[in-house]
Backbone as XML, in Angstrom:
<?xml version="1.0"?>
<chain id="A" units="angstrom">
  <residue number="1" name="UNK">
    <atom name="N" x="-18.011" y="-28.271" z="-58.956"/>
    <atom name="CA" x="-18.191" y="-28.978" z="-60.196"/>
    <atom name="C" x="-17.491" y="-28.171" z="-61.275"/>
  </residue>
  <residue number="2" name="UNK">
    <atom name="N" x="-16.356" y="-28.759" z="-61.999"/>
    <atom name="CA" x="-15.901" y="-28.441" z="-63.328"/>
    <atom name="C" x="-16.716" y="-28.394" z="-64.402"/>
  </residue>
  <residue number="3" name="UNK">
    <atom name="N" x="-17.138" y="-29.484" z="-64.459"/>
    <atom name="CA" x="-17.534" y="-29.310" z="-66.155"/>
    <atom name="C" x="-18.981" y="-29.994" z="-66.017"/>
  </residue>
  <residue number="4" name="UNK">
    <atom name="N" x="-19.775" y="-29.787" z="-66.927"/>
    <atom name="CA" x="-21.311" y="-30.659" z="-67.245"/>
    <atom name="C" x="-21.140" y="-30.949" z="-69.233"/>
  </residue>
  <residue number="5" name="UNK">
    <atom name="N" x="-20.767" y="-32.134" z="-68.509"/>
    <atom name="CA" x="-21.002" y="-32.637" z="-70.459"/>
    <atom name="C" x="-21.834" y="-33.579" z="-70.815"/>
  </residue>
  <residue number="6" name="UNK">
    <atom name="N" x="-22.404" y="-33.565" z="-72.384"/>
    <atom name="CA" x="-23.541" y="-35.192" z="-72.448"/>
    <atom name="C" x="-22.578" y="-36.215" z="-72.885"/>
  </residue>
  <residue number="7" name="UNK">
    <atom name="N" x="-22.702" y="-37.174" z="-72.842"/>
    <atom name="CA" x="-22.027" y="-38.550" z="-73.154"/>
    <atom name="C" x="-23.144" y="-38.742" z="-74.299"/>
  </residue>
  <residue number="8" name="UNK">
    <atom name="N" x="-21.993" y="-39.522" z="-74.882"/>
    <atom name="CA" x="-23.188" y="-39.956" z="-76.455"/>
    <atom name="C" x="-24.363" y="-40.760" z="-76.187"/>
  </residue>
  <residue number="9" name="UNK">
    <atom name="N" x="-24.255" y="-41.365" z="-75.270"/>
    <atom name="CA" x="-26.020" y="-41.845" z="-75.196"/>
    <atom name="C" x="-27.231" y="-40.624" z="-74.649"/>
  </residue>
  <residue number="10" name="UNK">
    <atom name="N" x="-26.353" y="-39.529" z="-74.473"/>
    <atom name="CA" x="-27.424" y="-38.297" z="-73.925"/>
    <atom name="C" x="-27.499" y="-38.239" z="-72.467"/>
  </residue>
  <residue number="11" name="UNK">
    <atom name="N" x="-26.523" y="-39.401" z="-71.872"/>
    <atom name="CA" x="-26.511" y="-38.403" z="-70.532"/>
    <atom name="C" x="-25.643" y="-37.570" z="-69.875"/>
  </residue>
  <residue number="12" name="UNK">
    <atom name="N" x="-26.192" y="-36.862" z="-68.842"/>
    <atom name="CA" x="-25.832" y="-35.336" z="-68.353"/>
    <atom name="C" x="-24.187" y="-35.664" z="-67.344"/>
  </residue>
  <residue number="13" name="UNK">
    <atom name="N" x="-23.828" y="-35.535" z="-67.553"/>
    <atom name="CA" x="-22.639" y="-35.615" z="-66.806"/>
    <atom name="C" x="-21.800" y="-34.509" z="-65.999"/>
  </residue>
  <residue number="14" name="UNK">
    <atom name="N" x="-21.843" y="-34.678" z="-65.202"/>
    <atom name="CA" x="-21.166" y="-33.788" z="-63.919"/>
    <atom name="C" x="-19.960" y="-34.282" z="-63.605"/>
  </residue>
  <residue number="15" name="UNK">
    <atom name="N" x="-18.888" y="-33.388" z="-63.585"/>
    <atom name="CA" x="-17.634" y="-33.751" z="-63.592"/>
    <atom name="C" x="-16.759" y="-32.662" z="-62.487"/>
  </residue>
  <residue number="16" name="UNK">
    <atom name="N" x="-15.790" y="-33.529" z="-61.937"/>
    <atom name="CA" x="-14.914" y="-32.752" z="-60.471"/>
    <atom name="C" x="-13.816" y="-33.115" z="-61.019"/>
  </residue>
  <residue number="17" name="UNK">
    <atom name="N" x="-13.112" y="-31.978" z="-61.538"/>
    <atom name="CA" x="-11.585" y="-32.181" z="-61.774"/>
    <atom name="C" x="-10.594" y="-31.968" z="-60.402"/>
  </residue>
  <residue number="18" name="UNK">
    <atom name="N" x="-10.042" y="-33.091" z="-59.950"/>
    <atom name="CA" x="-8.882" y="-32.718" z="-59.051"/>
    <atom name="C" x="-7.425" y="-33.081" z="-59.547"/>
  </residue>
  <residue number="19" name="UNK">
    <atom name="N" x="-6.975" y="-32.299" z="-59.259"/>
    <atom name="CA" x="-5.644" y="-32.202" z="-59.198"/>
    <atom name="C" x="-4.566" y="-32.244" z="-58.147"/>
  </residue>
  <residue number="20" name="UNK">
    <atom name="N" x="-3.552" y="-33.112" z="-57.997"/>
    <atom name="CA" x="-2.323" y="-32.731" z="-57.242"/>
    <atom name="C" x="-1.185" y="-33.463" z="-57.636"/>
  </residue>
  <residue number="21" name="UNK">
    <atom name="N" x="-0.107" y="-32.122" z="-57.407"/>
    <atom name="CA" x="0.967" y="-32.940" z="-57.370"/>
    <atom name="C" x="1.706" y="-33.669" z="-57.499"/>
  </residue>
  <residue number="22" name="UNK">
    <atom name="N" x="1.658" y="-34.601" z="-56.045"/>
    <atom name="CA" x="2.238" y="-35.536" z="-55.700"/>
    <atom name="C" x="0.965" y="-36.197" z="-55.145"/>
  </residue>
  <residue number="23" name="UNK">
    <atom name="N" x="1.611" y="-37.674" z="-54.993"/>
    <atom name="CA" x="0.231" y="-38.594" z="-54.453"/>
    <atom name="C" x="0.179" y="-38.616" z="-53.268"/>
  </residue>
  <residue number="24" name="UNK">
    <atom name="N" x="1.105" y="-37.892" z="-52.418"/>
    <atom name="CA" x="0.660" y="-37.899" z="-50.875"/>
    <atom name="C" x="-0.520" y="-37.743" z="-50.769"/>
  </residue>
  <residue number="25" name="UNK">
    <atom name="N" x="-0.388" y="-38.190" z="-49.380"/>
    <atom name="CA" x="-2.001" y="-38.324" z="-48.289"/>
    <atom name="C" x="-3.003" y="-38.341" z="-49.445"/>
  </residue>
  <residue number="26" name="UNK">
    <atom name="N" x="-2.803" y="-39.614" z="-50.302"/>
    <atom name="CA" x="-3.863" y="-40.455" z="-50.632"/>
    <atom name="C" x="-4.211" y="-39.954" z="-52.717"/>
  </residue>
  <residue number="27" name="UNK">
    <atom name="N" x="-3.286" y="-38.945" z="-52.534"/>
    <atom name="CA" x="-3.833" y="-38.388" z="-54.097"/>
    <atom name="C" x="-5.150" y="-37.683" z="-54.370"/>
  </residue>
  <residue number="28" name="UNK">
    <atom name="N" x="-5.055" y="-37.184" z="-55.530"/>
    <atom name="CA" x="-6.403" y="-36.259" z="-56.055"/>
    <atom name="C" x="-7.727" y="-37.018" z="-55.827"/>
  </residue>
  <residue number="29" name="UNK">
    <atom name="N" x="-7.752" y="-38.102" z="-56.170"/>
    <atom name="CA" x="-8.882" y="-39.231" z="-55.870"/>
    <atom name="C" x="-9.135" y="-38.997" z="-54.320"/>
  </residue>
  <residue number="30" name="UNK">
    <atom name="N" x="-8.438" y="-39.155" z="-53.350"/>
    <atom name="CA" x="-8.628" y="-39.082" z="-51.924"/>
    <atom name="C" x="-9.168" y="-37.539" z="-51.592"/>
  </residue>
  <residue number="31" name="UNK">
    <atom name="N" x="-8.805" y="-36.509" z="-52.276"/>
    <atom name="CA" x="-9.421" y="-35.324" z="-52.084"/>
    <atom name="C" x="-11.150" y="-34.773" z="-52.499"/>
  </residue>
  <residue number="32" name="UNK">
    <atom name="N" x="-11.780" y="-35.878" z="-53.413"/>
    <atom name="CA" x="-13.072" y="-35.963" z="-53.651"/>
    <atom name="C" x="-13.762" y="-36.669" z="-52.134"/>
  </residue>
  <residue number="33" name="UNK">
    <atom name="N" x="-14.059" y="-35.742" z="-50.906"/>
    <atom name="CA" x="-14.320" y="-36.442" z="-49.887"/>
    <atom name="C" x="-15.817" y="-36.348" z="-50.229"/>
  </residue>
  <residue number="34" name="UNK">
    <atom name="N" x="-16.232" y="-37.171" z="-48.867"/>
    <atom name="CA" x="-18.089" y="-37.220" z="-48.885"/>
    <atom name="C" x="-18.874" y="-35.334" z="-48.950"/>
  </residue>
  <residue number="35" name="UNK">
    <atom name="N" x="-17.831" y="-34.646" z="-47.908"/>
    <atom name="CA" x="-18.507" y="-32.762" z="-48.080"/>
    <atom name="C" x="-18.610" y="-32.905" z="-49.606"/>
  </residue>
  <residue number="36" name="UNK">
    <atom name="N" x="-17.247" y="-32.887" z="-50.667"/>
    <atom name="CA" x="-16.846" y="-32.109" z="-51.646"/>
    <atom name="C" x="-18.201" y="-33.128" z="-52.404"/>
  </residue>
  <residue number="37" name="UNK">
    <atom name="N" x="-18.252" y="-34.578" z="-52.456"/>
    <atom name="CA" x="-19.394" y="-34.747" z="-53.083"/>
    <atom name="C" x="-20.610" y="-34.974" z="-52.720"/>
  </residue>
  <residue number="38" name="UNK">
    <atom name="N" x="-21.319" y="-33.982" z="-51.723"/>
    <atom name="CA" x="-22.496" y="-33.523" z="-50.889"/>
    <atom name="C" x="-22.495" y="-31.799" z="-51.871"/>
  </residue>
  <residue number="39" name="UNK">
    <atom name="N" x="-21.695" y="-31.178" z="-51.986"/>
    <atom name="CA" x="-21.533" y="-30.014" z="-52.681"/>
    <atom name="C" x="-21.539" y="-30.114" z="-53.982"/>
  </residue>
  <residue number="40" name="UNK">
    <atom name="N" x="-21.137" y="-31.236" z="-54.888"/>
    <atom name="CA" x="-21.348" y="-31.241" z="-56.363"/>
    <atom name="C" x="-22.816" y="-31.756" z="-56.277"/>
  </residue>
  <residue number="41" name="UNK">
    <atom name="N" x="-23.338" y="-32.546" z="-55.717"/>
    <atom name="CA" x="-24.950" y="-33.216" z="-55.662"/>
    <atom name="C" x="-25.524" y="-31.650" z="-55.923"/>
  </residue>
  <residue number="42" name="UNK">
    <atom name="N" x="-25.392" y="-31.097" z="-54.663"/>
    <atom name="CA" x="-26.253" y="-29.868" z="-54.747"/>
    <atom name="C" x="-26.100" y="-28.524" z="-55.719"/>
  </residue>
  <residue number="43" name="UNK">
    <atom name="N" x="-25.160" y="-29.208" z="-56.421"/>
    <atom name="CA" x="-25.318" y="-27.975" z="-57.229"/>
    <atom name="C" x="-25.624" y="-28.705" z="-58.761"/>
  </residue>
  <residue number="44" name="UNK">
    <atom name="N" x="-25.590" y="-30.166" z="-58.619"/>
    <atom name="CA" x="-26.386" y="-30.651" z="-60.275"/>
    <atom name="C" x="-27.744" y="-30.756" z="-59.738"/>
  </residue>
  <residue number="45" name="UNK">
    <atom name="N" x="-28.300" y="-30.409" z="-58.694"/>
    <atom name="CA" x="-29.518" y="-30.656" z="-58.063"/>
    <atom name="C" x="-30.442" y="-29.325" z="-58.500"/>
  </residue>
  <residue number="46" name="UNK">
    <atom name="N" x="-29.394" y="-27.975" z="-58.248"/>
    <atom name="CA" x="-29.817" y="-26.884" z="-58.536"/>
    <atom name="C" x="-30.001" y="-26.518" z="-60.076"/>
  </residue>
  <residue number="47" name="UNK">
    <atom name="N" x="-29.077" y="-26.703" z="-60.741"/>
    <atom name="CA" x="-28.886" y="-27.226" z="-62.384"/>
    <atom name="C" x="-29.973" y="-27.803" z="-63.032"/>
  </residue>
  <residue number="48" name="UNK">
    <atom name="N" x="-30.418" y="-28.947" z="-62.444"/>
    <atom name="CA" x="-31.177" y="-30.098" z="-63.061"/>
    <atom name="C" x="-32.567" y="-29.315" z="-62.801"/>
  </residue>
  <residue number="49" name="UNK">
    <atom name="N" x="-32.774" y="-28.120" z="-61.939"/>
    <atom name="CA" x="-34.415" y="-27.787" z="-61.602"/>
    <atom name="C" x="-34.629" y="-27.201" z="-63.034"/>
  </residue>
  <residue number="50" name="UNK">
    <atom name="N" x="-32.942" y="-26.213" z="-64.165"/>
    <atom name="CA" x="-33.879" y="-25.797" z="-65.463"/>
    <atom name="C" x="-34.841" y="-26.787" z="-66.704"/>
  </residue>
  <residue number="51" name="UNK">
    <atom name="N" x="-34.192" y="-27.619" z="-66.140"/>
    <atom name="CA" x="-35.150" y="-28.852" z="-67.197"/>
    <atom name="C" x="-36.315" y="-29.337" z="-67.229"/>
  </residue>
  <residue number="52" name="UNK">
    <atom name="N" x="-37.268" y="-29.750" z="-68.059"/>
    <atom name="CA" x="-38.999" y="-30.132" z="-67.521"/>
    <atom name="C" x="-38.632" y="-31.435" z="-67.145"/>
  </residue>
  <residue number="53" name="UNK">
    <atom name="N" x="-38.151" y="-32.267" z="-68.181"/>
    <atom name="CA" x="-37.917" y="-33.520" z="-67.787"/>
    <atom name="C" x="-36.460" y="-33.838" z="-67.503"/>
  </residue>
  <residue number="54" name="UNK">
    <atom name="N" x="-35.654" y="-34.029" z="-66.589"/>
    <atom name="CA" x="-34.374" y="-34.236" z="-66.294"/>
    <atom name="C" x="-33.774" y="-35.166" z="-67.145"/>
  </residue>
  <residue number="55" name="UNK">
    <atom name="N" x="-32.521" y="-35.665" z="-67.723"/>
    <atom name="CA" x="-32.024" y="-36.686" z="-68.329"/>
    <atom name="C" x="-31.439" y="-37.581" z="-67.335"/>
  </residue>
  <residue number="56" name="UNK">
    <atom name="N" x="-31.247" y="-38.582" z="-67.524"/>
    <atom name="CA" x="-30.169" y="-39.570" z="-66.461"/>
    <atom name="C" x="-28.500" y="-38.729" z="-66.728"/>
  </residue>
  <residue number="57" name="UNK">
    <atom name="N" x="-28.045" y="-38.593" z="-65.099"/>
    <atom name="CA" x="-27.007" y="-38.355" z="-64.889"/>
    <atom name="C" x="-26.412" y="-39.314" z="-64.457"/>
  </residue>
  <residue number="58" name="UNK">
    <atom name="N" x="-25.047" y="-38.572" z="-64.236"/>
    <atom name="CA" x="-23.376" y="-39.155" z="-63.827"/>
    <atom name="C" x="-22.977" y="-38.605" z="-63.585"/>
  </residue>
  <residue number="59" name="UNK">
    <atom name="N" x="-22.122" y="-39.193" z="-61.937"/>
    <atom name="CA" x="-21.201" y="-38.179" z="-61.438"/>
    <atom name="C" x="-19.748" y="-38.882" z="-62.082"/>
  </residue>
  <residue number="60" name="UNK">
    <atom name="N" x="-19.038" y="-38.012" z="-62.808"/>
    <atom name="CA" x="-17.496" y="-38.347" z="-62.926"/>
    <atom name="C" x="-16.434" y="-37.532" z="-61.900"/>
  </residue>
  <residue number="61" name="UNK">
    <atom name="N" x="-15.073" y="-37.961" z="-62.230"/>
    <atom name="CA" x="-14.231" y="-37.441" z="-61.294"/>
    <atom name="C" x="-12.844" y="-37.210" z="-62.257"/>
  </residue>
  <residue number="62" name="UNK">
    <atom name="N" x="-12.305" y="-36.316" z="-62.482"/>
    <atom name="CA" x="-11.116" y="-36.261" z="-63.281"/>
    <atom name="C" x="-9.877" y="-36.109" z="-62.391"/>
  </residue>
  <residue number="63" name="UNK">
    <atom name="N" x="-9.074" y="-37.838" z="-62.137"/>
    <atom name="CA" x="-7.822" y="-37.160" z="-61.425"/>
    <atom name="C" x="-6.931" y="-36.925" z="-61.952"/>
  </residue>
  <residue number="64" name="UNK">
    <atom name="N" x="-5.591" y="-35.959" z="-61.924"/>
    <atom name="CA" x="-4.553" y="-36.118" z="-61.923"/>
    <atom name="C" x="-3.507" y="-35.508" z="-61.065"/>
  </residue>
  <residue number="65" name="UNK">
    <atom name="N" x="-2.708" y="-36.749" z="-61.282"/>
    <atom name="CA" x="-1.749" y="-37.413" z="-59.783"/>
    <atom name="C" x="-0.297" y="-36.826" z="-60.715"/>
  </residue>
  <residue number="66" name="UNK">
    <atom name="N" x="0.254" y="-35.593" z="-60.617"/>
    <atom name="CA" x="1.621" y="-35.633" z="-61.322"/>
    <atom name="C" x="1.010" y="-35.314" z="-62.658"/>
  </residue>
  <residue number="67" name="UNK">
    <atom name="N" x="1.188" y="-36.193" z="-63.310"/>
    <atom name="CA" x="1.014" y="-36.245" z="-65.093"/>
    <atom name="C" x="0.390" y="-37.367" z="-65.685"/>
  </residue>
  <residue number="68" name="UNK">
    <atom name="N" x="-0.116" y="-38.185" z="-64.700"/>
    <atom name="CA" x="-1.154" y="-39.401" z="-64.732"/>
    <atom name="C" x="-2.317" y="-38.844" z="-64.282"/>
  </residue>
  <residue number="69" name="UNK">
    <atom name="N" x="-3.492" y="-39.204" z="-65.395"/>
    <atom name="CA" x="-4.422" y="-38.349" z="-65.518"/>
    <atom name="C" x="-5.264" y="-39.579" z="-65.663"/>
  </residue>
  <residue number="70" name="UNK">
    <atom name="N" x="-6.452" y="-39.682" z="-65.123"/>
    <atom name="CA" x="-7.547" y="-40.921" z="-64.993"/>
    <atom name="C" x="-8.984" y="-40.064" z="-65.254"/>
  </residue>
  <residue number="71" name="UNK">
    <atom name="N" x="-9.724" y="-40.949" z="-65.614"/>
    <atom name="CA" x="-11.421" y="-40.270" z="-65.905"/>
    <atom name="C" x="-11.770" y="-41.443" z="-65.143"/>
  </residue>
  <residue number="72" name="UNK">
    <atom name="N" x="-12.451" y="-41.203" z="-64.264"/>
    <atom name="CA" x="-13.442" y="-42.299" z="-63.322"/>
    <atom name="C" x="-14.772" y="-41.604" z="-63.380"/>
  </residue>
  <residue number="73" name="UNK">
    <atom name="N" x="-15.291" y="-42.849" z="-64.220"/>
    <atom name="CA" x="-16.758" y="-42.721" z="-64.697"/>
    <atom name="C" x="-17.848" y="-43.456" z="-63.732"/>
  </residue>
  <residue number="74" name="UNK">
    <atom name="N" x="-18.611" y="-42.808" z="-63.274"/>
    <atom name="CA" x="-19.491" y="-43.340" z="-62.235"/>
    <atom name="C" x="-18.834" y="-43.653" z="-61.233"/>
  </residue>
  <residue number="75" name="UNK">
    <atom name="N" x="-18.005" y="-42.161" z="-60.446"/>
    <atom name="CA" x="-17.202" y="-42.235" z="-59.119"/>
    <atom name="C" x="-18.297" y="-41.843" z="-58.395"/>
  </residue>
  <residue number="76" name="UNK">
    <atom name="N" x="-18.960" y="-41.406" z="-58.272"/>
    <atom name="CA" x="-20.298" y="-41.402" z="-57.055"/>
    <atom name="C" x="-21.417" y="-41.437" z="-57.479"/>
  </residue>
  <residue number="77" name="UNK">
    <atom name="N" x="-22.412" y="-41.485" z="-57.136"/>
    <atom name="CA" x="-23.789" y="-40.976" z="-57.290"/>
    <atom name="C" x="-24.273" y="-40.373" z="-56.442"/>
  </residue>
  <residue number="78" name="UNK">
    <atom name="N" x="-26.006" y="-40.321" z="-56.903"/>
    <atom name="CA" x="-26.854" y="-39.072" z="-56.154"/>
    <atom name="C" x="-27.056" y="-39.977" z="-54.586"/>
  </residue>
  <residue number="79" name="UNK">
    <atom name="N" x="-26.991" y="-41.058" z="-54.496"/>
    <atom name="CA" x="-27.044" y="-41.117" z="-53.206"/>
    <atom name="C" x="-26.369" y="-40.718" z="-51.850"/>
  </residue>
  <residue number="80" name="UNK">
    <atom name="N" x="-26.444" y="-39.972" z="-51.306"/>
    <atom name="CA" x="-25.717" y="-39.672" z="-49.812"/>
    <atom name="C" x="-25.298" y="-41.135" z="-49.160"/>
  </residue>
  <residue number="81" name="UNK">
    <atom name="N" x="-23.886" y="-40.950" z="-48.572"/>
    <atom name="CA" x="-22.861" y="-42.251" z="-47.836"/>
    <atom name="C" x="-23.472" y="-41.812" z="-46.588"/>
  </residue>
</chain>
C-alpha cells in the first residue's frame, strides 16, 4: 500500500500505486493481482485496529501505463475473490 488518504466525505482510502512502462502483459492494472490485493487488505486491516470506531473505506489503485496515468476508485474491496 502507497498511500492512505480521506476523501472529502471522510472516507479512509487505501491506495496501490503501480507503475509500468509499457503495457505489455496486460499493464500496471494487470499487476494488482488477487496475492498483491490479499496483502493491501491485510495491512489496512492492521491499520484500521488503531481506531475505536473504524471509518468506511476504499480500496483505490493508481495506474500508470507510460505517461497515462488513471485513478480507479473502488478497484477492489475487503472482500476476498
Amino acid at each position: 500500500m502507497d498511500l492512505i488518504v480521506r476523501d472529502r466525505d471522510g472516507t479512509l482510502v487505501f491506495v496501490e500505486v503501480r507503475r509500468r512502462r509499457h503495457a505489455r502483459h496486460g499493464g500496471a492494472a494487470a499487476s494488482v493481482t488477487a496475492t498483491k490485493q490479499r496483502r493491501v487488505r491485510y495491512a489496512a486491516r492492521h491499520y484500521l485496529q488503531s481506531f475505536a470506531s473504524p471509518p468506511l473505506c476504499r480500496f483505490d489503485v493508481v495506474v500508470i501505463d507510460g505517461h497515462d496515468l488513471k485513478w480507479l476508485r473502488a478497484a477492489f474491496n475487503d472482500e476476498p475473490q
